[in-house]
C-alpha positions in Angstrom: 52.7 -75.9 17.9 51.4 -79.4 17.4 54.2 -80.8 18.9 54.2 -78.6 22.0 50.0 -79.7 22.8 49.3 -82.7 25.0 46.2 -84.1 26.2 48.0 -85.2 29.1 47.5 -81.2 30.0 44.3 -80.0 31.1 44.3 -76.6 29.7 42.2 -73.4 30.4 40.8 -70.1 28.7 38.0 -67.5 28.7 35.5 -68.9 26.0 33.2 -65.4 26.1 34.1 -62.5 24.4 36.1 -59.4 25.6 36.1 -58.1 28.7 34.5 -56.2 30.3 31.2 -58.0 30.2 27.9 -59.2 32.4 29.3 -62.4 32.1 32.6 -64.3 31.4 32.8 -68.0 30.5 36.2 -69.4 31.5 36.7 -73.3 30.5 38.7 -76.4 31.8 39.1 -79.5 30.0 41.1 -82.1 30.7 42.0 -85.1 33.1 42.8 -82.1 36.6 39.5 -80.2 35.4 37.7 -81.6 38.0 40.5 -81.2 41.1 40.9 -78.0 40.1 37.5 -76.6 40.2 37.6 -78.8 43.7 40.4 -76.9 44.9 38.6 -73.3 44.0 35.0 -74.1 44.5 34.7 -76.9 46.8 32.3 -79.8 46.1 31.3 -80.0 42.6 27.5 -80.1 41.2 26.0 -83.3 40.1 26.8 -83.6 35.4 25.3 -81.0 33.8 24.6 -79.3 36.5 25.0 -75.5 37.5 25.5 -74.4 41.1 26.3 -70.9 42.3 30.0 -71.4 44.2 32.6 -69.1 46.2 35.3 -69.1 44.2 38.6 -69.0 46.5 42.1 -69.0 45.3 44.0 -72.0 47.7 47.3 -69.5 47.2 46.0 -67.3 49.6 42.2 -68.0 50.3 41.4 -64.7 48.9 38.1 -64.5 47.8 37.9 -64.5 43.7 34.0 -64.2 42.9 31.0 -65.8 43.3 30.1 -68.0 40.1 28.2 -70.7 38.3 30.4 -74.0 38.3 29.1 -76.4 35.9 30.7 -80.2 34.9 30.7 -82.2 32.3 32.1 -85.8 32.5 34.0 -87.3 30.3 33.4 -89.0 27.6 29.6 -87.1 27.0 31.1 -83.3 27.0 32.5 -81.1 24.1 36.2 -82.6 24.1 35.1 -85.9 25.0 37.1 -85.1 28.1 36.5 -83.9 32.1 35.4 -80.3 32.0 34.0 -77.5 34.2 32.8 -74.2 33.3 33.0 -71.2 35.3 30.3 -68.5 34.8 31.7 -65.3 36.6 31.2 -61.8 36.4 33.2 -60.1 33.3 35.5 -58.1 34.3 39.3 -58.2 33.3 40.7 -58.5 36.8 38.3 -60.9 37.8 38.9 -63.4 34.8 42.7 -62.6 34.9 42.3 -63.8 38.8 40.2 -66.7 38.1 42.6 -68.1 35.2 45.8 -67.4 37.3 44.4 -69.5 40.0 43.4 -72.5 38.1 46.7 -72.0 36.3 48.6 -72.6 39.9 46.6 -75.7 39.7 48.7 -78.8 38.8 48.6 -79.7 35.3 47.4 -77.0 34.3 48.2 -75.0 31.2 46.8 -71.8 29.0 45.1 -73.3 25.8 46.2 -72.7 22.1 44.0 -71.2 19.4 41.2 -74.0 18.9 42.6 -76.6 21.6 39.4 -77.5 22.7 38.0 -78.1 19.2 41.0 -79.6 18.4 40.5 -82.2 21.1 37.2 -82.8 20.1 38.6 -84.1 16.8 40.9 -86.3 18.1 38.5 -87.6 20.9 36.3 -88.2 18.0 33.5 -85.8 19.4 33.4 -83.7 15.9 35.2 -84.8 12.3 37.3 -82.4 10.1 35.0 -81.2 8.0 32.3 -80.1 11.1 35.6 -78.5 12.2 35.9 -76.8 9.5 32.3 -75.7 9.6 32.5 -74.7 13.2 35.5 -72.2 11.9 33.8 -70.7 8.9 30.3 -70.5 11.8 32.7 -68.2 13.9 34.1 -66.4 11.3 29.9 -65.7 9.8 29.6 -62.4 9.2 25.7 -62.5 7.1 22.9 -65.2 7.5 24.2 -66.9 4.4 27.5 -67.5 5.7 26.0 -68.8 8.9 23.2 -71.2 7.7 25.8 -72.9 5.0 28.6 -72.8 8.1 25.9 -74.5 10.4 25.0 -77.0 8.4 28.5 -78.5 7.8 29.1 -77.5 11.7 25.7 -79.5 12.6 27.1 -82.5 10.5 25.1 -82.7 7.5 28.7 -83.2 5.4 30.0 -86.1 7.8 26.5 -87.8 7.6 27.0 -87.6 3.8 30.7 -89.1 4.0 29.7 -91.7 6.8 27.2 -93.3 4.0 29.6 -92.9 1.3 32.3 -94.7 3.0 29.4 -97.8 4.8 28.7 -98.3 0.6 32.3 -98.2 -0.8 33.3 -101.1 2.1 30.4 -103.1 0.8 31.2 -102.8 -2.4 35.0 -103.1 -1.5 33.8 -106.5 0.1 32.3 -108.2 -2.9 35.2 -107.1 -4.8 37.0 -108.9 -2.2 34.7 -112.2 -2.8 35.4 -112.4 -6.3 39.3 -112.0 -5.8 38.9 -114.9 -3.6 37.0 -117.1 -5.4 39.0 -116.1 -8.9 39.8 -119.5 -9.3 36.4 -121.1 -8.9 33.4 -120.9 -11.4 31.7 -118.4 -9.0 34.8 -116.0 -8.9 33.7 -113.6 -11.6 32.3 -110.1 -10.4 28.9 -110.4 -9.8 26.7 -108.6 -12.4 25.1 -105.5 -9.5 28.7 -104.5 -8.9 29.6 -101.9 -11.4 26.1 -100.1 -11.6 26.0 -99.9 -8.1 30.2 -98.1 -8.4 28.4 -96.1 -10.9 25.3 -95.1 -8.9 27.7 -94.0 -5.7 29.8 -92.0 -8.3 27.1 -90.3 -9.8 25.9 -89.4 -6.0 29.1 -87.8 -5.2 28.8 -86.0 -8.7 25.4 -83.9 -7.2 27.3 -82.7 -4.8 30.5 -81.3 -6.9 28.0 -79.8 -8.9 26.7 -77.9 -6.3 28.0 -74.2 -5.8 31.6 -73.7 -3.5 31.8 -72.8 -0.3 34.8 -70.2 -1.0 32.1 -67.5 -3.0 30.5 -67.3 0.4 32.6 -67.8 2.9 35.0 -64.5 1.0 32.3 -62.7 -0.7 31.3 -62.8 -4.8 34.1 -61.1 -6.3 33.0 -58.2 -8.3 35.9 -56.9 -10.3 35.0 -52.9 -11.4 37.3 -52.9 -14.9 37.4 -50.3 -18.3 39.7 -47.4 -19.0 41.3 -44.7 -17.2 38.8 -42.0 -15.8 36.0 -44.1 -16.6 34.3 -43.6 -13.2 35.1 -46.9 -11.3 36.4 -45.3 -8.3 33.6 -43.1 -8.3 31.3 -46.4 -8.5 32.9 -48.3 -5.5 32.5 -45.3 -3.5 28.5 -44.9 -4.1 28.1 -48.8 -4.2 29.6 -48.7 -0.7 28.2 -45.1 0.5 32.0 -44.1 1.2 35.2 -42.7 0.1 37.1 -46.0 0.1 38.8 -45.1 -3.7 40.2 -42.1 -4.7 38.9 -39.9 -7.2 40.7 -37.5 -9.7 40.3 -36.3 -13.4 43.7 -37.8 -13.6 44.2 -40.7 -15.7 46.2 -43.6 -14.1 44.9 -42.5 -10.3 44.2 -45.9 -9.2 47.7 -47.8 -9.4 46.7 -51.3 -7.2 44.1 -53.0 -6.6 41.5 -52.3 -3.5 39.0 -54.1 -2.6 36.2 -52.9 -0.4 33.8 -56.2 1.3 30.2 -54.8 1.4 26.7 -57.1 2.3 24.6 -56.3 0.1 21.0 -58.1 1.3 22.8 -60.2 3.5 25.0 -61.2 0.1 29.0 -60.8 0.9 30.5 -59.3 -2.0 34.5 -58.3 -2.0 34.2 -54.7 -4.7 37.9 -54.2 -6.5 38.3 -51.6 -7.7 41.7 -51.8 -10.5 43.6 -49.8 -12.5 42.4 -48.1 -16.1 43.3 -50.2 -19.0 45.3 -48.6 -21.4 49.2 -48.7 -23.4 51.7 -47.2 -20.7 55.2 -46.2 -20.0 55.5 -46.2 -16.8 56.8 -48.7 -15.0 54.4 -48.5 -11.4 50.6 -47.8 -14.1 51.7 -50.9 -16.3 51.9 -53.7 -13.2 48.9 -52.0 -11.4 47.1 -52.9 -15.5 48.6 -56.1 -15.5 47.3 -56.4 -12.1 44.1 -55.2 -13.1 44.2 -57.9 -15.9 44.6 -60.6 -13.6 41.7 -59.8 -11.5 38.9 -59.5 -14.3 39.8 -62.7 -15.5 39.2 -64.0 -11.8 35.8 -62.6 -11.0 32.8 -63.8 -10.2 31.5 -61.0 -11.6 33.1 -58.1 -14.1 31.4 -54.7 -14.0 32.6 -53.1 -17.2 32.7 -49.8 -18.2 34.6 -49.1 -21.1 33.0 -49.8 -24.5 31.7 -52.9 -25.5 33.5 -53.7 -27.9 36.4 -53.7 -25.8 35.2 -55.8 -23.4 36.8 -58.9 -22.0 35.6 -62.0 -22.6 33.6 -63.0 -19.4 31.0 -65.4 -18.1 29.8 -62.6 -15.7 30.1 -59.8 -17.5 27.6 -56.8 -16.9 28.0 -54.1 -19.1 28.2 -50.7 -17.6 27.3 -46.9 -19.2 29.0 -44.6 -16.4 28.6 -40.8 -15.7 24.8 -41.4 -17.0 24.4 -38.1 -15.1 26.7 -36.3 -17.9 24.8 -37.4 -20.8 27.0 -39.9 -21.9 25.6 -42.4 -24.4 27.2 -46.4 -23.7 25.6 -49.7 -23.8 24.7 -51.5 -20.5 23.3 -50.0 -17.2 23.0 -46.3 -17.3 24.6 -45.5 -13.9 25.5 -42.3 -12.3 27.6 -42.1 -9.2 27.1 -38.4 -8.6 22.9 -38.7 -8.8 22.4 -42.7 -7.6 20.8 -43.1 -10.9 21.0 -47.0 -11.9 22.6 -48.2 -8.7 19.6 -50.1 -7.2 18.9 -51.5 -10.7 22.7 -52.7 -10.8 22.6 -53.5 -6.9 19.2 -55.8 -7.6 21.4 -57.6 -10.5 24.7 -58.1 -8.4 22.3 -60.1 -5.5 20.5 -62.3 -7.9 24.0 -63.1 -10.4 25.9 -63.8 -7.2 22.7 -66.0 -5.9 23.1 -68.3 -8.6 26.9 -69.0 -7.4 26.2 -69.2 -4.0 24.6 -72.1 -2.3 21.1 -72.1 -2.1 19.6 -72.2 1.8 20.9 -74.9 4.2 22.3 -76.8 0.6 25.5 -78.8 1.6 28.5 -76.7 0.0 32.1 -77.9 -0.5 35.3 -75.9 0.2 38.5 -76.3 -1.8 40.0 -79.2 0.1 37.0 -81.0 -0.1 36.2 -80.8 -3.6 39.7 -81.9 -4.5 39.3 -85.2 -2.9 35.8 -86.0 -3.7 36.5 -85.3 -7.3 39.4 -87.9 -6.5 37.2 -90.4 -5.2 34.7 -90.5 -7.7 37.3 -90.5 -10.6 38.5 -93.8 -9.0 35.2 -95.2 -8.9 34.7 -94.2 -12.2 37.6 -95.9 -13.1 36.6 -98.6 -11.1 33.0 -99.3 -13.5 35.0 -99.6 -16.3 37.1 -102.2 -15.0 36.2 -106.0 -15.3 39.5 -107.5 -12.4 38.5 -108.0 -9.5 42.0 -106.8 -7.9 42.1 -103.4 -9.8 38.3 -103.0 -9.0 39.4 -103.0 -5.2 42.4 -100.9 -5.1 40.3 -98.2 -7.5 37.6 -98.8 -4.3 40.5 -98.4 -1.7 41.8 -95.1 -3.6 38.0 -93.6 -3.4 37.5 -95.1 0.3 41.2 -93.5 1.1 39.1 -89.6 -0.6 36.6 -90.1 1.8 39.1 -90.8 4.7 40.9 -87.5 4.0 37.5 -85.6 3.8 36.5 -86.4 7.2 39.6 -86.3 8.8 40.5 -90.1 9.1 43.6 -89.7 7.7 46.3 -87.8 6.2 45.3 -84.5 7.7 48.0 -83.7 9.9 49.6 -80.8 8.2 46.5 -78.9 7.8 45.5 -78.9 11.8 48.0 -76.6 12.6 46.3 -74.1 10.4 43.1 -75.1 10.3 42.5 -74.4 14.7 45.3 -71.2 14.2 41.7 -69.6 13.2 40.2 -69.9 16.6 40.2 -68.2 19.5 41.5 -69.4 22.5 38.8 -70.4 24.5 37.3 -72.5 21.2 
């Protein structure tokens, strides 16, 4: 796809939601934006300007709608190049109209997924990681999600990186100075150097401390685990007010794993629901257990309810007594599917464990990517403090500086664009 996208190409697409609708946005951007628009709508408004304009297609001067035009010069606009905007009414033939004309236009192409976002990186409008925020914004689905999406959107992670990467080229510098001078009387490292490494390392350490962005952004994974027909189908279904598992008096009904995403509070949580662990001879049971397996040892959270003394070994364990309804005595939270008994008790708990793994507020959070090569650059600069040459002292700085780079986008992030804007619409 990468290969096939020019900026050369001024492209177009509907940046509003589905038709039919009051309103439809459809976008231009690129170096013909402006001819176009001239073609359909005649002169053009002043920058950042709106004016209402007869939109005529120049194929057959058939009137199109009547619109908004609005223009944003290049470089001060979105992409950093020439675009117009097109406010029309929302229906599908009138967007499909509008877009066919422009696209008659010369130049003129149909967008990929996240073109315009994707120009706006390369025009150096946005950086990768505000990218990347800007996807995980669209894909928000609670006011958690959104207020950590927005603040890496909004920056706050490229500020961060900007001040990392000003400190590591001064410190790069005087590293520089002493290899220089290594000759001379003066051409030892001065004395500030290393604590001031090991201040910017401990800096970057706050924030891999902090809680991930990946909780969030896919839901707290709470894995429902314990024995055949001890009532975890029957749990997901009244955690989630629905009949998402199936429920028998049969052991070994639940063969694969389902998971169920649920807000709780605003609080994404992804319910799994697994197979009962037990000994069994057939074939299908015994890879839905090993399955099941696999999964408690990778939640977030593990709602058991077998006995405890069969428990797995887990940080976030909460022990479970099921079918409280029935008398049963167990250790844990007495829950009952059937009466609702327990479940706000065990819903209260589920919001305030997964709180503690999520991040707190507008706090800055790190995805996966991001963490790898932060954790990179402050092992080189970690490195780096211990070190007492000059030379290795600067390549340990250009391996942290080179982190940084990768973070933001400055380098070696080809192979990830391609995937990264695949998540966007069209129109973003």
């Amino acid at each position: 796809m990468a290969a096939a996208m020019s900026n050369a190409d001024t492209i177009v697409a509907q940046s509003s939601g589905r038709p039919p609708a009051a309103i439809a946005v459809v976008r231009t951007s690129g170096p013909a934006a402006k001819a176009a628009a001239e073609a359909l709508a005649g002169p053009l408004p002043g920058p950042r300007q709106a004016a209402l304009r007869r939109l005529v297609d120049p194929r057959d001067n058939s009137l199109i709608d009547q619109a908004l035009v609005l223009r944003f010069d290049a470089p001060n606009s979105s992409t950093g190049e020439d675009i117009v905007e097109y406010q029309c009414h929302g229906g599908r033939a009138t967007i499909d109209a509008l877009i066919g004309a422009l696209l008659a236009q010369p130049g003129i192409r149909l967008a990929e997924p996240g073109e315009f976002t994707r120009r706006a990186l390369a025009n150096g409008r946005i950086d990768l990681t505000e990218a990347e925020g800007l996807a995980d914004l669209l894909d928000a689905e609670t006011e958690l999600q959104r207020r950590s999406a927005m603040a890496r959107a909004g920056g706050a992670l490229r500020t961060r990186l900007d001040g990392w990467r000003d400190r590591l080229l001064a410190l790069a510098a005087r590293a520089e100075v002493a290899i220089d001078y290594a000759d001379e009387e003066d051409g030892a490292v001065d004395s500030e150097l290393r604590p001031e490494i090991r201040a910017l390392a401990e800096d970057m350490a706050g924030l891999l401390d902090a809680p991930r962005v990946e909780p969030l952004r896919d839901g707290i994974r709470v894995v429902v685990a314990g024995p055949p027909n001890a009532g975890k189908s029957s749990l997901i279904n009244a955690l989630t007010q629905s009949e998402r598992a199936i429920v028998t008096h049969i052991a070994g009904t639940t063969r694969d794993v389902i998971e169920v995403p649920i807000a709780i509070d605003g609080v994404p949580f992804v319910l799994v629901d697994t197979a009962g662990l037990r000994e069994s001879d057939d074939v299908v049971e015994s890879i839905g257990i090993e399955r099941a397996r696999g999964e408690a040892e990778a939640a977030d959270i593990l709602l058991w309810l077998g006995p405890s003394s069969g428990a797995p070994a887990h940080a976030g364990r909460i022990q479970i007594a099921p079918k409280a309804d029935l008398g049963e005595a167990g250790n844990g939270i007495a829950v009952s599917a059937v009466t609702g008994q327990g479940l706000s008790e065990l819903t209260n708990l589920l919001v305030k464990r997964a709180r503690q793994l999520l991040p707190k507020g507008d706090q800055l959070a790190l995805d996966r990517r991001q963490h790898l090569l932060l954790a990179e650059g402050r092992a080189a600069l970690v490195r780096a403090a211990g070190l007492e040459d000059p030379v290795l002292i600067a390549e340990e700085l250009r391996v942290a500086r080179l982190a940084i780079d990768r973070i933001s986008g400055r380098a070696g992030v080809d192979e990830l664009l391609d995937a990264l804007f695949g998540r966007f619409c069209l129109g973003k």
